[in-house]
N, C-alpha and C positions, 0 to 999 in steps of 0.2 A: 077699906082703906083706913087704915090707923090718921088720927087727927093731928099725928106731928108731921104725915106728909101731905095731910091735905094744907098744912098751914106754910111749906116749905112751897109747894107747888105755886099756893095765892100769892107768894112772896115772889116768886120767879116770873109770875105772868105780870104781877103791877109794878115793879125795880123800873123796868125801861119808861111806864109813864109817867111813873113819881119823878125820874131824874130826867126825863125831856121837860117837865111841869116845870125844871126851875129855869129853864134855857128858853123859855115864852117868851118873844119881843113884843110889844106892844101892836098888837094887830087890827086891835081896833082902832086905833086914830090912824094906823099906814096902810089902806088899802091900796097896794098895786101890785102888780105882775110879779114885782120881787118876794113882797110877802106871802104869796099863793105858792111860787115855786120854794122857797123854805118851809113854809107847810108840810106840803107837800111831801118836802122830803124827810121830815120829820117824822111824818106815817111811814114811807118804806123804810125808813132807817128803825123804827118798833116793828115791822112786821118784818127786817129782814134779821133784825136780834132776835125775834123768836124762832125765825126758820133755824137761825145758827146754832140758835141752844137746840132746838130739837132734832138736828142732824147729827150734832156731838153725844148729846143722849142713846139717840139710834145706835152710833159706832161704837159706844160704851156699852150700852146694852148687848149687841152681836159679840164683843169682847168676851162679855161678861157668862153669853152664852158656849161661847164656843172653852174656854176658860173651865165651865161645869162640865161639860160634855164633854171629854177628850174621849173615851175609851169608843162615840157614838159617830158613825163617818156621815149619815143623813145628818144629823144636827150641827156636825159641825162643818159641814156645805151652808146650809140654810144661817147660821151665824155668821160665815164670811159675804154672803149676800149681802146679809144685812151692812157689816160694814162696810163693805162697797159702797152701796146706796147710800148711807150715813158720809162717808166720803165724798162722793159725786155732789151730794147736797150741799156739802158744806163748801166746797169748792164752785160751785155753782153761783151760792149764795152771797162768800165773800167776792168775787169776782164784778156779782151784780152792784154790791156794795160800792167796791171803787170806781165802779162804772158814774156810778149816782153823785158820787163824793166830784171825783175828775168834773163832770158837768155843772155840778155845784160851783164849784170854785172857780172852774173858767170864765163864767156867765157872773161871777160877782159882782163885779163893779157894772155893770154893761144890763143887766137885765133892772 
Protein backbone atom coordinates (compact mmCIF):
# COMPACT_ATOMS: atom_id res chain seq x y z
CA UNK A 1 0.00 0.00 0.00
CA UNK A 2 1.57 3.31 -1.19
CA UNK A 3 1.90 5.90 1.99
CA UNK A 4 -0.38 8.37 0.46
CA UNK A 5 -3.16 5.96 1.06
CA UNK A 6 -2.22 4.80 4.08
CA UNK A 7 -2.29 8.45 5.21
CA UNK A 8 -5.88 9.19 3.56
CA UNK A 9 -7.17 6.02 5.06
CA UNK A 10 -5.75 7.27 9.05
CA UNK A 11 -7.47 10.41 8.01
CA UNK A 12 -10.86 8.90 7.37
CA UNK A 13 -10.85 6.62 10.42
CA UNK A 14 -9.77 9.67 13.07
CA UNK A 15 -12.28 12.78 11.05
CA UNK A 16 -15.29 11.38 13.11
CA UNK A 17 -13.26 11.31 16.58
CA UNK A 18 -11.44 14.56 16.07
CA UNK A 19 -14.81 16.26 15.31
CA UNK A 20 -17.06 14.34 18.04
CA UNK A 21 -13.71 15.64 20.39
CA UNK A 22 -14.89 19.10 20.02
CA UNK A 23 -18.77 18.48 20.79
CA UNK A 24 -17.60 16.86 24.48
CA UNK A 25 -19.91 18.39 27.28
CA UNK A 26 -18.46 18.34 30.48
CA UNK A 27 -18.96 14.80 31.73
CA UNK A 28 -17.11 14.78 34.37
CA UNK A 29 -18.94 17.16 36.80
CA UNK A 30 -22.62 15.85 35.08
CA UNK A 31 -22.90 12.36 35.83
CA UNK A 32 -26.56 11.18 35.14
CA UNK A 33 -28.65 9.05 32.89
CA UNK A 34 -28.61 12.01 30.45
CA UNK A 35 -24.89 12.26 29.99
CA UNK A 36 -24.65 8.22 29.51
CA UNK A 37 -27.31 8.35 26.89
CA UNK A 38 -25.43 11.22 24.90
CA UNK A 39 -22.35 9.11 25.15
CA UNK A 40 -23.59 6.74 24.25
CA UNK A 41 -24.86 8.06 21.29
CA UNK A 42 -21.82 9.51 20.31
CA UNK A 43 -20.12 5.99 19.93
CA UNK A 44 -22.99 4.85 17.48
CA UNK A 45 -23.12 7.86 15.83
CA UNK A 46 -18.69 6.99 15.08
CA UNK A 47 -19.46 3.56 14.42
CA UNK A 48 -22.48 4.27 12.39
CA UNK A 49 -20.20 6.99 10.19
CA UNK A 50 -17.80 4.39 9.55
CA UNK A 51 -20.41 1.58 8.66
CA UNK A 52 -21.70 4.48 6.06
CA UNK A 53 -18.34 5.28 4.57
CA UNK A 54 -17.68 1.71 4.19
CA UNK A 55 -20.88 0.66 2.54
CA UNK A 56 -20.37 3.69 0.06
CA UNK A 57 -16.82 2.59 -0.50
CA UNK A 58 -18.21 -1.17 -1.05
CA UNK A 59 -20.96 0.37 -3.82
CA UNK A 60 -18.13 2.37 -5.34
CA UNK A 61 -15.79 -0.32 -5.45
CA UNK A 62 -18.64 -2.99 -7.27
CA UNK A 63 -19.09 0.28 -9.43
CA UNK A 64 -15.80 0.48 -10.09
CA UNK A 65 -15.66 -3.23 -10.80
CA UNK A 66 -18.26 -3.85 -12.81
CA UNK A 67 -17.13 -0.39 -14.90
CA UNK A 68 -13.52 -2.63 -15.74
CA UNK A 69 -15.12 -5.65 -16.55
CA UNK A 70 -17.87 -4.97 -19.09
CA UNK A 71 -16.92 -7.54 -21.85
CA UNK A 72 -16.92 -10.36 -18.40
CA UNK A 73 -20.74 -11.60 -17.29
CA UNK A 74 -19.14 -13.60 -13.87
CA UNK A 75 -17.66 -10.39 -12.81
CA UNK A 76 -20.00 -8.34 -13.64
CA UNK A 77 -22.76 -10.31 -11.54
CA UNK A 78 -20.29 -10.50 -8.49
CA UNK A 79 -19.84 -6.40 -8.83
CA UNK A 80 -23.67 -5.88 -8.91
CA UNK A 81 -23.74 -8.00 -5.64
CA UNK A 82 -21.49 -6.16 -4.32
CA UNK A 83 -23.48 -3.02 -4.85
CA UNK A 84 -26.46 -4.40 -3.65
CA UNK A 85 -24.81 -5.18 -0.43
CA UNK A 86 -23.11 -1.71 -0.36
CA UNK A 87 -26.63 -0.48 -0.74
CA UNK A 88 -28.69 -2.61 1.75
CA UNK A 89 -25.81 -1.32 4.22
CA UNK A 90 -26.02 1.91 3.64
CA UNK A 91 -29.80 1.92 3.79
CA UNK A 92 -29.66 -0.21 6.87
CA UNK A 93 -27.18 2.07 8.46
CA UNK A 94 -28.76 5.53 7.83
CA UNK A 95 -32.07 4.27 8.87
CA UNK A 96 -30.35 3.03 12.25
CA UNK A 97 -29.11 6.52 12.28
CA UNK A 98 -32.52 8.23 12.56
CA UNK A 99 -33.67 5.74 14.59
CA UNK A 100 -31.01 6.89 17.29
CA UNK A 101 -31.26 10.66 16.34
CA UNK A 102 -35.55 10.34 16.68
CA UNK A 103 -34.83 8.71 20.36
CA UNK A 104 -32.39 11.28 21.03
CA UNK A 105 -34.36 14.10 20.63
CA UNK A 106 -37.57 12.81 21.97
CA UNK A 107 -36.11 11.91 25.42
CA UNK A 108 -34.11 15.37 25.54
CA UNK A 109 -35.65 17.35 27.84
CA UNK A 110 -37.17 14.29 29.99
CA UNK A 111 -34.21 11.85 30.35
Amino acid sequence: MKPFHKIIIGFAVLLPLVTHAQFRDNAATDKNFSTFVYGLNGVFNTALTLIIAASFLAFLGGLGIRLVNIGNAEKQKEAKNIMVWGIIGLLVSVSIFGILSLGVDTFKGTV
